[in-house]
N, C-alpha and C positions, 0 to 999 in steps of 0.2 A: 788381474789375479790369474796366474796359471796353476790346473791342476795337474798332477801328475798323472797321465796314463796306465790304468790296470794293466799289465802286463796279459798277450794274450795265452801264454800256459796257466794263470790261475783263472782267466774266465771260463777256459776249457774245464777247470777242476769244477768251478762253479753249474757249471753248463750242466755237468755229468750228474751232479748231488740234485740238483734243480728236478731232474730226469728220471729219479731213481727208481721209479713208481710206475713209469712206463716201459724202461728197462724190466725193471720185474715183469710187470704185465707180460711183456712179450714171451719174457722165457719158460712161464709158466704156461702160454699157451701152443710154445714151439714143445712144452713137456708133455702135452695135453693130445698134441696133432702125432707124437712117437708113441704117446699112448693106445692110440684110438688103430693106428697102423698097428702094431704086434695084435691087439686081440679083434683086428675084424677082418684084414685083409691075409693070418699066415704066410704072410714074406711075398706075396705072388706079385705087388705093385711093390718098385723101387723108393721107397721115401726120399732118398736123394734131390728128388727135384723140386717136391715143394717146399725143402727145406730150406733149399739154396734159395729159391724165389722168396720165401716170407725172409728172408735174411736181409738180400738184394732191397728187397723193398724197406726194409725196416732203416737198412743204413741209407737210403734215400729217402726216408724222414727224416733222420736225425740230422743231416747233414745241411736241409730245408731248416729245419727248426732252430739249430744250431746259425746258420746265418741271419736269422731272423733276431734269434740273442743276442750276438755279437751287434747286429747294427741299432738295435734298439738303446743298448748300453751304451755304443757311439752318441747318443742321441740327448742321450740323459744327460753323459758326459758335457756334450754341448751345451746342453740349457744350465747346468751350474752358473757355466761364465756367462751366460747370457738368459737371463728369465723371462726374455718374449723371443727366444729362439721356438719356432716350430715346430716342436716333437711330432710325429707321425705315427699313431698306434695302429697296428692290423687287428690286433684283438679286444673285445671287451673289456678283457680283465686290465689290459695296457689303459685304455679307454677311459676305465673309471680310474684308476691312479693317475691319472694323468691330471684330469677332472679334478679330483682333490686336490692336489700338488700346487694347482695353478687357483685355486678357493685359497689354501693357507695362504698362498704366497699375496693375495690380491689383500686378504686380512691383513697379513703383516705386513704388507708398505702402506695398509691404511692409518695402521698402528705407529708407525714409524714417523711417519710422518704427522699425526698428531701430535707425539711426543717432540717432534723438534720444532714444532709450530710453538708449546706450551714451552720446550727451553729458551726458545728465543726470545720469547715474552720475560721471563724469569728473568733471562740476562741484562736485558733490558732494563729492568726494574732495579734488578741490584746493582746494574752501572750505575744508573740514575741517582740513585739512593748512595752509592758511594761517593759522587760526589757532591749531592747536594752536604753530606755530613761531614764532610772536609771544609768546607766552607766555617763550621764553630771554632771544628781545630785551629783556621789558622787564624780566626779571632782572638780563641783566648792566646793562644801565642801572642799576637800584640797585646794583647790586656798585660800579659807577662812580664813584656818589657819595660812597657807604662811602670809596674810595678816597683821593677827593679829601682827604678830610681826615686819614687815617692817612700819608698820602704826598705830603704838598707839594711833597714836591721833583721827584718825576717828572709833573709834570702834562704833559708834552711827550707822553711817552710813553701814560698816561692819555689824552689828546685824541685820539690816534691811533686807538687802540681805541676811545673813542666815534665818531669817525666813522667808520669802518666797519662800529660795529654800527648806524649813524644811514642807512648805506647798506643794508645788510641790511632793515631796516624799511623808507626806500622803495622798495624792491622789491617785497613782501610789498605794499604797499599799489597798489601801481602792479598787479599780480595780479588783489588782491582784486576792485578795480575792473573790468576787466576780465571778471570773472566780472558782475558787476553789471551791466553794461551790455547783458548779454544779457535781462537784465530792468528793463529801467531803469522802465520806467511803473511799477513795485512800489513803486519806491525814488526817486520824484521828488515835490518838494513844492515848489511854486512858490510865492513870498513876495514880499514887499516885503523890500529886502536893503541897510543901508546899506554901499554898494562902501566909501567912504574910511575906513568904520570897521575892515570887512573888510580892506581892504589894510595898514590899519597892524597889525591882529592879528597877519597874515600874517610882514608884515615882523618884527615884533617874535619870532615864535616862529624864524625865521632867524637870528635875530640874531648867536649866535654864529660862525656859516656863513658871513655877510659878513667878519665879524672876523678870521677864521682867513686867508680867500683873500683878505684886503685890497680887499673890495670894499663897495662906500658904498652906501647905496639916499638915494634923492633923490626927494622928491613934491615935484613942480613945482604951478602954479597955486594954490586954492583949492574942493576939492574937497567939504569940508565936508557941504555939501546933495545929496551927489549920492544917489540914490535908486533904485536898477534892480527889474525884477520878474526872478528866477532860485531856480534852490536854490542856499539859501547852503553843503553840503556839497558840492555838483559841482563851483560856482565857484571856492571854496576851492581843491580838488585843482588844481584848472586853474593858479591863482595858485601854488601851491608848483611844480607843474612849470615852469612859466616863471622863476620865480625860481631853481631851482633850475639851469634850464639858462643862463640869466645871466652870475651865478654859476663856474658849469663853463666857459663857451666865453671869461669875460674875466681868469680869474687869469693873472698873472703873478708872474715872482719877485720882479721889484724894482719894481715901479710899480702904484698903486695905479689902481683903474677903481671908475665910479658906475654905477652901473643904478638910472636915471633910470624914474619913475613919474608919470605924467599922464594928467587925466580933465578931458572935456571932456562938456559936457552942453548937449541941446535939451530940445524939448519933449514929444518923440518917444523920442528914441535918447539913449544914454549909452556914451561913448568911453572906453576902459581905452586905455594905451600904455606896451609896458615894453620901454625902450630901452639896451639894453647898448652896450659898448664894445670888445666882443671882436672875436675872429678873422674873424667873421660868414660868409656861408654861400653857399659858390661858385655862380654862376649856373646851371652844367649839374646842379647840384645842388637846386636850389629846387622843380622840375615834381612831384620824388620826397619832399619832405621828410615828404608825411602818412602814406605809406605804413607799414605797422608792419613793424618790425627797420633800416629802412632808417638807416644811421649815414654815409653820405655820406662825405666827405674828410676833412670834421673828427673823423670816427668810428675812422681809422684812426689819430689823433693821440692820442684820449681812450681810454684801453683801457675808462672805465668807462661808453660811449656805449651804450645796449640798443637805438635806437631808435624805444623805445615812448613816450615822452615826447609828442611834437608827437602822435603817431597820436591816441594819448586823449585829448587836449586838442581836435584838431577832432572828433574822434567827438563827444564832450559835446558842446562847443558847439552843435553839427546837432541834436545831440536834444533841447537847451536854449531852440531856436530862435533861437540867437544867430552872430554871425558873426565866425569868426577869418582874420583874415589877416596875411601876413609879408612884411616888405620887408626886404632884406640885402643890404650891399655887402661883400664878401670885403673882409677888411683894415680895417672901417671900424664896423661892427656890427653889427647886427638891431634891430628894430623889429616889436614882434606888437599888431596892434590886436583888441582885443574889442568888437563893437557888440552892443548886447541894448539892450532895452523899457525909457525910463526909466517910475520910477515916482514921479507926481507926487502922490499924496496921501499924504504921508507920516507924517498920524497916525495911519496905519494899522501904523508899526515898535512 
C-alpha cells in the first residue's frame, strides 16, 4: 500500500495555522517591548537592536520547531505503511499520541483477528453443512429416476419435485461458491477454454429447464473457433447463472421466448452475449443490480429471486480479470456481455 506524500508547501500552511498562538505571542510582546521604549527610555536607547535580536531569535525557533514538524509527519507517514515502524517523539504531547495510537492499533488486530478466527470457524461449518445436504439432493434425484419408470403416469407431478429439488441444489451451490471466493487464488486455474464448446455443454445440461418454461436457447453466428484464457469451472457457474436467470425473467404461460447466445471474437478479446426476451430490468433499478440480496422490482414479482445470482457472476468475473456488463430495456429484455482474453494458440486445448 503506497501513500501519497503531503506536499511540503501545505505542511508549511499547516505548520503556520499549528503556530498561530505563538506567532501572536510574540508580536504582542515585540508590541509590549516598543511600548515600554517610547514611555521610559524618551528615544535616548536605540530599540533597533533588540528588536532585531528577539526577531533573530524568534526565526531560529521556528525554523528548530518547524523541522521537528516536518520530520515527525515524515514519521507518521512511515508508520501508516508499517505499524511496528519506530516512531520517535521529542515531546510529551507526541509521547502520549503516540501511546494511544499504538493501544488502538494493539486493540484492533486483537479484534481482527478474533473476527477471522470466528469467520473461519463459520466457513468451515457452512462448507461442511453444504455438503453434508447435498448428499439428500442427490438421493432424492435417484429416487426420481426410480420413479420415472414405476410411475409414468405422474411424471407432471414427478417434474415438480425434480425442480425444486433442482432448485434446492442451485442454492447449495450458489453458497458453496460463495465460500470459495473468499479464497479464490486456491481454487483458480487459468486455461485455454473452448467458450462454444463450453456453451453448448451448458446449454445442453439446461435442457430440460428450457423445455419445461418454453424457452429456446439460440447460438447465433459461428463460433466454432472461439478460444478464451479463464477457469473453465468459474465460467461455467457464470453461464448456468445467466441462463438460469434468462430462463426465470422470460417464461410465460402461453408464448414461447428464445435466449439468444452470441460470440464475437478479435484478436485480443472474445465477446459472450446472452440475450433474453423477458420482462427486463427497470432503469432505477440497474445502478443496484450487483449488489448482493438486492432483487429489485422484478424480485417482488419472482418469490424465488435471492439476489445473489448477478452479485457472483460480477464478483468472478473481476477476479477472472474479465468484464461483465448489462444493458436492459423494461419490457423488452437484457442483454449481459462477457469480455475476457482470447486465446489464440489453441493447440494448446
Amino acid at each position: 500500500m503506497f501513500l501519497k506524500a503531503v506536499p511540503y508547501k501545505e505542511l508549511l500552511v499547516r505548520f503556520i495555522k499549528d503556530q498561530t498562538s505563538v506567532i501572536g505571542v510574540f508580536f504582542i510582546n515585540t508590541a509590549l517591548i516598543i511600548m515600554f521604549y517610547f514611555f521610559s527610555t524618551d528615544g535616548q536607547v536605540s530599540i533597533a537592536y533588540p528588536i532585531i535580536l528577539s526577531l533573530f531569535t524568534f526565526v531560529c525557533y521556528g525554523i528548530w520547531v518547524g523541522f521537528r514538524y516536518v520530520q515527525f509527519h515524515q514519521k507518521i507517514q512511515d508508520a501508516k505503511v508499517d505499524p511496528h515502524y519506530d516512531v520517535s517523539a521529542d515531546t510529551y504531547e507526541h509521547q502520549e499520541m503516540l501511546k494511544a495510537l499504538r493501544q488502538l492499533h494493539k486493540h484492533y488486530m486483537e479484534r481482527l483477528s478474533t473476527l477471522q478466527e470466528e469467520n473461519t470457524v463459520n466457513n468451515r461449518f457452512l462448507y461442511q453443512w453444504i455438503h453434508e445436504t447435498k448428499t439428500p439432493v442427490s438421493v432424492i434425484h435417484l429416487i426420481l429416476q426410480k420413479l420415472d419408470e414405476r410411475f409414468p403416469d405422474d411424471q407432471v407431478f414427478i417434474h415438480d419435485i425434480r425442480q425444486e429439488n433442482n432448485k434446492i441444489l442451485d442454492n447449495l451451490d450458489k453458497a458453496l461458491n460463495m465460500v470459495r471466493l473468499k479464497e479464490f487464488a486456491k481454487d483458480y486455474q487459468p486455461e485455454p477454454v473452448s467458450l462454444s464448446k463450453l456453451l453448448k455443454d451448458v446449454i445442453n445440461n439446461h435442457k430440460k429447464q428450457f423445455i419445461y418454461h418454453n424457452v429456446f436457447p439460440v447460438i447465433e453466428g459461428n463460433p466454432d473457433n472461439s478460444c478464451i484464457l479463464s477457469d473453465k469451472k468459474w465460467y461455467r457457474f457464470m453461464l448456468e447463472q445467466l441462463i438460469s436467470n434468462g430462463i426465470k425473467y422470460s417464461t410465460t404461460k402461453n408464448q414461447s421466448k428464445n435466449l439468444y447466445f452470441n460470440i464475437k471474437q478479435d484478436h485480443t478479446h472474445t465477446y459472450l452475449y446472452v440475450k433474453d426476451e423477458g420482462i427486463g430490468i427497470p432503469p432505477y433499478d440497474l445502478p443496484r443490480i450487483y449488489q448482493p440480496f438486492f432483487t429489485g422490482e422484478n424480485g417482488r414479482h419472482h418469490k424465488n429471486a435471492t439476489g445473489m445470482g448477478l452479485y457472483l457472476c460480477h464478483m468472478i468475473a473481476n477476479k477472472l480479470n474479465h468484464q461483465l456488463t448489462i444493458q436492459s430495456t423494461q419490457g423488452k429484455g437484457t442483454t449481459v456481455e462477457i469480455k475476457c482474453l482470447t486465446k489464440n494458440n489453441e493447440n494448446t486445448l
